[in-house]
KESE-249204 format. One line per field, with one value per residue (C-alpha): x, y, z; residue number from 0. Coordinates in nm, 4 decimals, always signed. Layout:
BEGIN
px = (X; ...)
py = (Y; ...)
pz = (Z; ...)
n = (NUM; ...)
This chain:
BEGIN
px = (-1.0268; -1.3382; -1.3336; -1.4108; -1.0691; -0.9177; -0.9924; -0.8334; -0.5515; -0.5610; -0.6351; -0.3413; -0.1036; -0.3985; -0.1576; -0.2468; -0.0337; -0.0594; +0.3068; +0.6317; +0.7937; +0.6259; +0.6138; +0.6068; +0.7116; +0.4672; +0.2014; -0.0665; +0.0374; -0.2608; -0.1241; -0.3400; -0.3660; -0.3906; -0.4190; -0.0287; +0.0949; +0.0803; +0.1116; +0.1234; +0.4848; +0.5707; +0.4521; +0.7551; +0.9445; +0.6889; +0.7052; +1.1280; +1.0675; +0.8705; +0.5162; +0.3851; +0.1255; +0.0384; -0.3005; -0.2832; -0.5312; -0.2533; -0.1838; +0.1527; +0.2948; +0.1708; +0.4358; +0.3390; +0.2819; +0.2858; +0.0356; -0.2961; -0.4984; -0.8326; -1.1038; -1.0259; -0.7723; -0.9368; -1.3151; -1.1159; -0.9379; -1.2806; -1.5151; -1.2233; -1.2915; -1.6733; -1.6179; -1.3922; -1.6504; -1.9403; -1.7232; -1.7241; -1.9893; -1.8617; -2.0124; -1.8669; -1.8797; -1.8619; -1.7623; -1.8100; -1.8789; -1.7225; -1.4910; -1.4077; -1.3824; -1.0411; -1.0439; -1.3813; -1.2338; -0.9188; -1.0938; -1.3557; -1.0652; -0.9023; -1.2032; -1.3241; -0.9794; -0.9424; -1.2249; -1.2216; -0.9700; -1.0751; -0.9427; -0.9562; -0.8512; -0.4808; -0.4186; -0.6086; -0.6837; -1.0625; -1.1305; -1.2038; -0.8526; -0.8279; -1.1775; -1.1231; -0.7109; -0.8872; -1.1189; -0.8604; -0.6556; -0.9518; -0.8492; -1.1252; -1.0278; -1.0804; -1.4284; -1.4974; -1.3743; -1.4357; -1.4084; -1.3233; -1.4997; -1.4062; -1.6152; -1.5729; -1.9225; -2.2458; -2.3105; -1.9205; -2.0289; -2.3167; -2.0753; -1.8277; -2.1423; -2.1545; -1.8592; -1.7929; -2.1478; -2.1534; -2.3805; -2.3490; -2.2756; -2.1811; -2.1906; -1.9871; -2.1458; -2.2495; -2.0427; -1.9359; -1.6619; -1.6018; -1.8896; -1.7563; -1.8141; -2.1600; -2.2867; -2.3590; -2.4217; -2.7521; -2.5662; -2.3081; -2.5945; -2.7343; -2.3977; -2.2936; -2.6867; -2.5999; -2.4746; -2.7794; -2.9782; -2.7913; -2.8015; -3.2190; -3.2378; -2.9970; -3.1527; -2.8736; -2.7616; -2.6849; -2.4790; -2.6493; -2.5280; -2.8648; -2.8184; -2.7854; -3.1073; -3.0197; -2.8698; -3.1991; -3.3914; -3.1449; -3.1555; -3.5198; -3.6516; -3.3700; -3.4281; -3.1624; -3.0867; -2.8164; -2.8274; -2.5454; -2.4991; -2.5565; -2.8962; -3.2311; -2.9600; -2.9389; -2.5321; -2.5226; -2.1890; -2.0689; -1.7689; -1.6191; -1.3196; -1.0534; -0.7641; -0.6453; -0.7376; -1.0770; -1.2165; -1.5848; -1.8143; -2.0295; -2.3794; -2.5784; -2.5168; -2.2476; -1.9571; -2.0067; -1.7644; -1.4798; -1.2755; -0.9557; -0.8731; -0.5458; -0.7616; -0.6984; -1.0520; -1.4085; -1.5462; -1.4164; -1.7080; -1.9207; -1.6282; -1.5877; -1.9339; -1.9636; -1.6879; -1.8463; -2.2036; -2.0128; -1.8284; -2.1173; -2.3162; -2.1229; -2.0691; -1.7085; -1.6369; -1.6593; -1.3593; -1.1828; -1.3353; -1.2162; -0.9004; -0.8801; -1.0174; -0.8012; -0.4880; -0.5220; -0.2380; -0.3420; -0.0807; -0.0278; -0.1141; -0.4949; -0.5466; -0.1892; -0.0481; +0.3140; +0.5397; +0.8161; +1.0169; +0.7660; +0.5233; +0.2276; +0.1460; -0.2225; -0.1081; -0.4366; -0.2665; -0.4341; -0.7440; -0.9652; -1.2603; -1.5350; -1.6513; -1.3615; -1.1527; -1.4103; -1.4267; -1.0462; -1.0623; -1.3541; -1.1470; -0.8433; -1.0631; -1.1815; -0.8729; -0.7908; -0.4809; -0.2906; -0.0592; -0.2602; -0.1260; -0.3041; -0.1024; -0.4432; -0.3998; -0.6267; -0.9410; -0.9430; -1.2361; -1.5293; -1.6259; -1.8394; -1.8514; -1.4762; -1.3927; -1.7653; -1.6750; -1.2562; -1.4523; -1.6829; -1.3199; -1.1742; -1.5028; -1.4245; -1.0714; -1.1468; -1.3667; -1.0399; -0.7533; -0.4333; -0.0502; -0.0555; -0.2586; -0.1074; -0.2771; -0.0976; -0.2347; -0.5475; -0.8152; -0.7337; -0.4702; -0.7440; -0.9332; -0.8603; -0.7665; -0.4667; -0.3526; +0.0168; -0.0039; +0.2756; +0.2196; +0.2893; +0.3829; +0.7423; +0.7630; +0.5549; +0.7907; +1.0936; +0.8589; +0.7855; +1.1202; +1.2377; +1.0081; +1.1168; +0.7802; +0.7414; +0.4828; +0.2022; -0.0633; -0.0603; -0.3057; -0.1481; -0.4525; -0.5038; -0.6149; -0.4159; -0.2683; -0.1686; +0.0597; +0.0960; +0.2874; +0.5772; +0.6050; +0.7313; +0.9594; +1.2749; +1.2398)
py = (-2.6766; -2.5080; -2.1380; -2.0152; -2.1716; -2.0352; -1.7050; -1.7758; -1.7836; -1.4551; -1.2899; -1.3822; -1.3319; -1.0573; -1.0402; -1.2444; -1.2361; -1.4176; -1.3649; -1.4811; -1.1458; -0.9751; -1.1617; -1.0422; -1.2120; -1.3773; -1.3655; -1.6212; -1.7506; -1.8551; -2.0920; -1.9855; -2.1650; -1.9980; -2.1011; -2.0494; -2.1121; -2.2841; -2.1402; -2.5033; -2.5255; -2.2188; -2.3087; -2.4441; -2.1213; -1.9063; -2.0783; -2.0129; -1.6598; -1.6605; -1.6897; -1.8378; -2.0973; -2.1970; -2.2260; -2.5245; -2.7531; -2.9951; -3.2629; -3.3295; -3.0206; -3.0736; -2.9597; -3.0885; -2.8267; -2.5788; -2.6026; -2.5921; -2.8354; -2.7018; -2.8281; -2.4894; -2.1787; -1.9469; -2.0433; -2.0787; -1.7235; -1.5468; -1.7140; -1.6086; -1.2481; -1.3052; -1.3796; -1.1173; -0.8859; -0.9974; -0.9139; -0.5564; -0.3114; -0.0531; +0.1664; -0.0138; +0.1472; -0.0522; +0.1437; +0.0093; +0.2067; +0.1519; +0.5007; +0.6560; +0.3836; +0.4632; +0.7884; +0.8005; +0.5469; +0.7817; +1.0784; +0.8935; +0.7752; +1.0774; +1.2821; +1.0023; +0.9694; +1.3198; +1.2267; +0.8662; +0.5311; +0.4235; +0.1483; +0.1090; -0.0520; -0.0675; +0.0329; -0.1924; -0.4718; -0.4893; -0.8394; -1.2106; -1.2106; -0.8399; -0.7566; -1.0530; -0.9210; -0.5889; -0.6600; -0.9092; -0.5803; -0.3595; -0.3780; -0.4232; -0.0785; +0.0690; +0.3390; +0.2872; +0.0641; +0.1526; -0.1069; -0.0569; -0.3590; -0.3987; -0.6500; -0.7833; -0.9230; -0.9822; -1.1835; -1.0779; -0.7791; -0.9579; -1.2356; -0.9514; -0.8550; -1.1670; -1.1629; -0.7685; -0.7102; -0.2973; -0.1678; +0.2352; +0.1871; +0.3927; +0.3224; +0.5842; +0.5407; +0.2763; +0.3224; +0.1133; -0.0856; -0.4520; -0.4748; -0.8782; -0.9399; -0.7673; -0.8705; -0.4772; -0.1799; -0.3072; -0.5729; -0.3471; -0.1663; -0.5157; -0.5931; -0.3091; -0.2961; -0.5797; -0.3509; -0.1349; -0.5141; -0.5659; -0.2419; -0.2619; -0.6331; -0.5240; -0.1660; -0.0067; +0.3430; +0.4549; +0.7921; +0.8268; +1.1449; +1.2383; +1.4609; +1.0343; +0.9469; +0.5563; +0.6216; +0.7509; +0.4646; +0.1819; +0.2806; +0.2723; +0.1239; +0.1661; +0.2633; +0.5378; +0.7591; +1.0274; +1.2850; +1.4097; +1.6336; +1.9841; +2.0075; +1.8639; +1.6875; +1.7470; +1.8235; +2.0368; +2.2160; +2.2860; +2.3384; +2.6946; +2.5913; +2.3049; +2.4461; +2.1974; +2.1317; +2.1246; +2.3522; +2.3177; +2.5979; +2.4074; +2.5491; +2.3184; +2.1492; +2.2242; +2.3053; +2.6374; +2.8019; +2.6620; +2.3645; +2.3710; +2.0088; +1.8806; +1.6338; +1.7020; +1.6819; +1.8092; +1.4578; +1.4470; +1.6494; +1.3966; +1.2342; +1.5256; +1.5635; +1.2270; +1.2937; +1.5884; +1.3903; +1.0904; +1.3420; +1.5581; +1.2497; +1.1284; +1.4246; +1.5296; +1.9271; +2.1399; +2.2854; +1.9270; +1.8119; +2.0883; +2.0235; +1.6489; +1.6782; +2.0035; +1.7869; +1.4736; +1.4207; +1.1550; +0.8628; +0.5557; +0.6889; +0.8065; +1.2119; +1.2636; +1.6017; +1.5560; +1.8414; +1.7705; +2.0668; +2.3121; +2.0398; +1.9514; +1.5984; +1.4201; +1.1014; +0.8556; +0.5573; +0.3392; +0.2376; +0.2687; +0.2149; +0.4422; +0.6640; +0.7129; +0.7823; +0.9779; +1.1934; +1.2490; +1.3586; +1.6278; +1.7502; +1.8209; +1.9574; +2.2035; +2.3480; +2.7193; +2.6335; +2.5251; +2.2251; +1.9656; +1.6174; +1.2784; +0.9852; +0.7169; +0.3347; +0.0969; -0.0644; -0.3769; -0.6243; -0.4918; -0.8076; -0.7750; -0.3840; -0.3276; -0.1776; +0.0104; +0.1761; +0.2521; +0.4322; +0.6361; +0.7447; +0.8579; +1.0351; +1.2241; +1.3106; +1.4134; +1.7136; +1.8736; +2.0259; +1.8616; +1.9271; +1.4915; +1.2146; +0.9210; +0.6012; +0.2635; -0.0899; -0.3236; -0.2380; +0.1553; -0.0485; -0.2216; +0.1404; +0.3559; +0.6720; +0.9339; +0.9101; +0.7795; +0.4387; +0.2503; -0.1266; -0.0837; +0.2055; +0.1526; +0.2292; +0.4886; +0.6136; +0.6090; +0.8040; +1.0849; +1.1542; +1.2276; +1.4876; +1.7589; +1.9137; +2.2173; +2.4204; +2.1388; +1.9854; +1.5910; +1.3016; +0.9614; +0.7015; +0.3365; +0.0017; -0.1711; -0.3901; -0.1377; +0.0096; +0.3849; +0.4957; +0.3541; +0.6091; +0.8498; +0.5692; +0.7235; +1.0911)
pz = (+2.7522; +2.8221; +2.7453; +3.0494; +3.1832; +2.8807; +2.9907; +3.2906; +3.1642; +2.9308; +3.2809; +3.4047; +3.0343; +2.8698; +2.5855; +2.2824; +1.9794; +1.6435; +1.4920; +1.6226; +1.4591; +1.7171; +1.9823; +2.3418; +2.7031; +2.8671; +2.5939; +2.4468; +2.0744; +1.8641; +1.5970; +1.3140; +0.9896; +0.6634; +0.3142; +0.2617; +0.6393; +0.9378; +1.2702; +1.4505; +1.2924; +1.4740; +1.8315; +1.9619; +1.8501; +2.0331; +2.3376; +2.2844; +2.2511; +2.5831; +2.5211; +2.8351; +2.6401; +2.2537; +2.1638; +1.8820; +1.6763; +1.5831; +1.8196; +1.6303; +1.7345; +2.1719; +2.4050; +2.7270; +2.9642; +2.7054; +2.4590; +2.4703; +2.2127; +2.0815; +1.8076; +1.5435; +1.7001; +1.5060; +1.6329; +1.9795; +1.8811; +1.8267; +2.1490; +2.4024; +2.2399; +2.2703; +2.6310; +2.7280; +2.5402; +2.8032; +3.0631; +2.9770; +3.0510; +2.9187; +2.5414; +2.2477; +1.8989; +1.5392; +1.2810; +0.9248; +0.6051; +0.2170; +0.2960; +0.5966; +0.8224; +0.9496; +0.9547; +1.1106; +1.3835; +1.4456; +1.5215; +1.7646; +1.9702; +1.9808; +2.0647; +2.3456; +2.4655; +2.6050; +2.9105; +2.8738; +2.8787; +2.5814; +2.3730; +1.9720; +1.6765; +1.5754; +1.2287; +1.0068; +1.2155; +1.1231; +0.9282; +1.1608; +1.2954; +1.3440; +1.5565; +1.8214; +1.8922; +1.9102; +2.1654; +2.3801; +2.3919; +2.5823; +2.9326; +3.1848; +3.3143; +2.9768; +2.9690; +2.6531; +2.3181; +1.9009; +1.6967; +1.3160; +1.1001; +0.7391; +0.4937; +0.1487; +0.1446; +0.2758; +0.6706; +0.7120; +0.9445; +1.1094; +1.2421; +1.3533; +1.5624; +1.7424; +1.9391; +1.9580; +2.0697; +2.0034; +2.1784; +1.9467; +1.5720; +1.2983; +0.9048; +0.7154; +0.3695; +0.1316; -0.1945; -0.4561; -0.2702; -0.3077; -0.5457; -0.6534; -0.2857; -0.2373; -0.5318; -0.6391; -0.4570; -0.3160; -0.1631; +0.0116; +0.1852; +0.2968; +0.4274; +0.5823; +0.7419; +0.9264; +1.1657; +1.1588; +1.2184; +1.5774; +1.7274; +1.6130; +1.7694; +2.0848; +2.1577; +2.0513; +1.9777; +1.5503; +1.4868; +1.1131; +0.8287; +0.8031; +0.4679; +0.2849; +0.2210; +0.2250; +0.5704; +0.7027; +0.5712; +0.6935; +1.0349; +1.0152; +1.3609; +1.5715; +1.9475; +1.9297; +1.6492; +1.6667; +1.3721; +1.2233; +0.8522; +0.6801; +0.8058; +0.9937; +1.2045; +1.5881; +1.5094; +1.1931; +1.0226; +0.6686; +0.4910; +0.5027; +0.3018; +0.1630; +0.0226; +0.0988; +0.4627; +0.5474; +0.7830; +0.9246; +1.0477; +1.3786; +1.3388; +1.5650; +1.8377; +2.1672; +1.9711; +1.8261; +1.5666; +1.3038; +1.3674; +1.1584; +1.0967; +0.8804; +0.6826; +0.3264; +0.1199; +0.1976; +0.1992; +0.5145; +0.6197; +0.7453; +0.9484; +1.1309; +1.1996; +1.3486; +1.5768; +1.7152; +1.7302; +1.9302; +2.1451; +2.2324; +2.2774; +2.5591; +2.7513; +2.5914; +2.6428; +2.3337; +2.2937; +2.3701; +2.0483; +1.8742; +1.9812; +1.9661; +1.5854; +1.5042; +1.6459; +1.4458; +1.1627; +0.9227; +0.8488; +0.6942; +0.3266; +0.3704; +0.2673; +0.3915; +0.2846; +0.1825; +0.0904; -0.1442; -0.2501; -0.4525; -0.4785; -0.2473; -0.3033; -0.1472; -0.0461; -0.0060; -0.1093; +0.1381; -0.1052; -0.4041; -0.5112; -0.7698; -0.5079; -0.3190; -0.6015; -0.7961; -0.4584; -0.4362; -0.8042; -0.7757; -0.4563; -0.6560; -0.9444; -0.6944; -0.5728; -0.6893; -0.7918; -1.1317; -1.1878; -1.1010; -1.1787; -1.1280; -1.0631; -1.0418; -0.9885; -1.1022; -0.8560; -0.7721; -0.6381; -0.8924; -1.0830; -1.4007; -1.3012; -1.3542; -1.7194; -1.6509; -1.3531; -1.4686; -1.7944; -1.5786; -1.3896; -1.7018; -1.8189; -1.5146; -1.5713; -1.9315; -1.8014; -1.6622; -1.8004; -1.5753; -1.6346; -1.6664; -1.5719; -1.5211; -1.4775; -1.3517; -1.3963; -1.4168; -1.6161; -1.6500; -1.9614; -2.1194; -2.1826; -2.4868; -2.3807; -2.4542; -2.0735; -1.9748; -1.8437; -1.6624; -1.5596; -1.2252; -0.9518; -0.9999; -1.2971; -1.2086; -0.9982; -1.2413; -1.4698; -1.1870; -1.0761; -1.4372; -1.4548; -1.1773; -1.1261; -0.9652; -0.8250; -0.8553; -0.6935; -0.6853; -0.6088; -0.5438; -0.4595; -0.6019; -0.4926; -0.1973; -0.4493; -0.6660; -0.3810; -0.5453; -0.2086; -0.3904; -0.6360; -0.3626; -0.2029; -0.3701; -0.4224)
n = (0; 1; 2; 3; 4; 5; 6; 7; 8; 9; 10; 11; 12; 13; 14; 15; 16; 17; 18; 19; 20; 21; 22; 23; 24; 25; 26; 27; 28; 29; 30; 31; 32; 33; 34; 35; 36; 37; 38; 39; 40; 41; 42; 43; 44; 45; 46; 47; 48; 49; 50; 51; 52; 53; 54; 55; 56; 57; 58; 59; 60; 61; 62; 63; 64; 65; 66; 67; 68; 69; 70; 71; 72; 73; 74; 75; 76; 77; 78; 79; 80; 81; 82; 83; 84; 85; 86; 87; 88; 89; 90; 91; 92; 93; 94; 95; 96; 97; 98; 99; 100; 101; 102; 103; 104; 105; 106; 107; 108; 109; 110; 111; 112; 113; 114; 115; 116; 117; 118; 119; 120; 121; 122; 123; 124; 125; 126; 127; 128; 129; 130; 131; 132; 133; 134; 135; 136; 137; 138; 139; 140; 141; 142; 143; 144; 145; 146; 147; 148; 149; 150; 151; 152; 153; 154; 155; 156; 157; 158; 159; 160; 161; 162; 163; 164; 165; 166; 167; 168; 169; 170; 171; 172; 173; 174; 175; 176; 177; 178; 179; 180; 181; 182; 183; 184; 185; 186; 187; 188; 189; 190; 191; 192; 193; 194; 195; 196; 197; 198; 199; 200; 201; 202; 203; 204; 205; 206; 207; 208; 209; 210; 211; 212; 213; 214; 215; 216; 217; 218; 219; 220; 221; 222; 223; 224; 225; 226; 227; 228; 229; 230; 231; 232; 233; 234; 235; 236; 237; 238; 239; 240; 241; 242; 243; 244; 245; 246; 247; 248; 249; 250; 251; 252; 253; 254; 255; 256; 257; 258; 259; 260; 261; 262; 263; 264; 265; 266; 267; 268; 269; 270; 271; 272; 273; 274; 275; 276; 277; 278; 279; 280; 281; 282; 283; 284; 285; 286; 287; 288; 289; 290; 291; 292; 293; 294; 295; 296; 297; 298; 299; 300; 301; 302; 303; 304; 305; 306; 307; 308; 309; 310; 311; 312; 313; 314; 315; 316; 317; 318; 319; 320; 321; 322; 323; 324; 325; 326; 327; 328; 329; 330; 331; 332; 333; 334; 335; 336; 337; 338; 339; 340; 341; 342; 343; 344; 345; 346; 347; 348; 349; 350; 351; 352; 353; 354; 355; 356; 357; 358; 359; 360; 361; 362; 363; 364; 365; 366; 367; 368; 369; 370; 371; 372; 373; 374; 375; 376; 377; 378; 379; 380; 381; 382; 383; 384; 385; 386; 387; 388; 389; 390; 391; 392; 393; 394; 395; 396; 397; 398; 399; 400; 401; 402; 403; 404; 405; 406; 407; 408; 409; 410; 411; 412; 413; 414; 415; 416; 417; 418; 419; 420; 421; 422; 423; 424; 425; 426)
């Protein structure tokens, strides 16, 4: 079927889903195949839960009628996105960036969404499946669309860019993130300047923290550059305090004055910065993004404050890697308070740079004194140090609740697959 009749018939059922435990009425099923699954096997039960067609690559599984036989789904999957995406004239913004990126997408949305119908992201959905659902969910009403893209290495981000087509882009920071991927940190700037290479080929517009020297030079050449940072930036602020929450005096640019936010860290500085730059940038009222910034809660474990009895506990459980995690530490090290407890787990995805980069962590740790450190899994067990380990974040967990702290200040972050939030899961 040739896409263009395809989209045809996502006008008329503009829901497209790729999981029959979620299934909706009326929607498009794209049987997906995996390395461990097969959606063609599930096409008949998605047409009994009431999807209106199934999108398959298997003739073995054809439901006449009913299913829809294509060359690849997910090729099929990601041209019906590219198509929708020329249909829309509307300012699209890719976010990508080794920290931030979530965050950084959260805060756009909510500052954009108090003048304009925009449409974003849900939760994590930022990888070859995630960015085409995304932009099949922007209604052709929508004003505007942000579009969160994750990679794991290099020409990942520059085929994102084919189909989603931003026309504004933002990279949060180049860190040391997926390094096994990249190939090193030179090659996560290369990858994540993919995005930087579009908006320069498509005359795009780049929202760049102008206090990162490798920022400023990445963006080199393109058409439209919107500054943001602590200074020679056309929207400047600093930090006035994080104890815990970060507030930020505004000293250039519309918004004037503090903005109280209830993001836990000061490296959240330059996400809050960008907001502002991408409000005032397209004509959002001052004191609605104060209050679309002041009014975002984190969630889903990233810099979430959790009170638990006496204790105040940063949950940022999401992810890891060094210079998230050595960012989260010098935070905590920073705050004029005692009790400070780390509960760290290990990083995953670093290749050859692993046990280097876990040392470097501990070298940090060992230049404060902390009421406990405790450090769960991978290569933070193959390190000599004087630390408590556990081999995973349940035991973790059992470990915690035997020790009724009070009074403290605690940091829960690790890799995905370390899964620290479970520590917390039973107290």
């Amino acid at each position: 079927m040739p896409i263009e009749e395809l989209y045809q018939l996502y006008l008329q059922h503009p829901l497209v889903q790729t999981d029959t435990r979620s299934l909706s009425t009326g929607c498009l099923f794209f049987a997906l195949k995996g390395e461990h699954f097969n959606g063609n096997q599930f096409a008949a039960q998605a047409l009994e839960q009431g999807a209106a067609y199934a999108i398959i690559d298997e003739p073995a599984y054809s439901i006449e009628g009913k299913t829809i036989l294509v060359d690849h789904v997910l090729a099929t999957l990601q041209a019906l996105a590219a198509h929708h995406r020329q249909q829309l004239t509307i300012p699209v913004i890719g976010i990508t960036g080794s920290n931030g990126k979530t965050t950084s997408k959260e805060l756009v949305h909510a500052v954009l969404s108090t003048t304009y119908k925009t449409a974003t992201t849900s939760g994590n959905l930022n990888n070859h499946i995630g960015i085409p659902l995304t932009l099949l969910r922007i209604p052709l009403d929508a004003e505007m669309a942000v579009v969160e893209m994750g990679a794991n290495h290099q020409k990942e981000i520059a085929g994102y860019c084919t189909y989603a087509a931003p026309s504004h882009g933002i990279i949060t920071n180049c860190g040391k993130a997926h390094l096994e991927g990249f190939g090193g940190v030179e090659g996560v700037r290369k990858g994540k300047g993919e995005l930087y290479d579009h908006l320069r080929s498509a005359n795009g517009t780049a929202f760049v923290m102008w206090d990162y020297d490798y920022l400023r030079q990445m963006s080199a050449g393109i058409p439209h550059l919107i500054k943001y940072g602590t200074s020679q930036a056309d929207i400047e602020g600093t930090i006035l305090q994080a104890q815990p929450f970060l507030e930020v005096e505004m000293t250039k640019g519309s918004l004037q004055g503090s903005i109280r936010t209830q993001l836990v860290g000061d490296y959240n500085l330059p996400n809050v910065l960008m907001a502002v730059a991408v409000g005032q940038f397209f004509n959002v009222e001052p004191e609605s993004i104060r209050q679309a910034i002041e009014s975002y809660v984190p969630s889903n474990s990233r810099s979430q404050l959790v009170k638990q009895g006496s204790n105040r506990i940063i949950l940022d459980a999401y992810n890891a890697n060094p210079s998230s995690l050595r960012l989260a530490i010098e935070n905590l090290m920073r705050l004029k308070t005692d009790n400070k407890v780390l509960m760290l787990g290990a990083m995953a995805e670093l290749g050859e740079e692993s046990l280097a980069e876990h040392q470097q962590i501990l070298d940090l740790i060992k230049q404060h004194p902390w009421k406990a450190v405790v450090l769960v899994g991978g290569d933070f067990l193959r390190l000599e140090h004087s630390y408590q380990t556990f081999p995973d974040s349940i035991a973790a967990g059992e470990w915690f609740r035997s020790q009724a702290f009070e009074n403290c200040h605690i940091l829960i972050k690790g890799s995905r697959s370390q899964r620290m939030e479970r520590i917390l899961e039973f107290n």
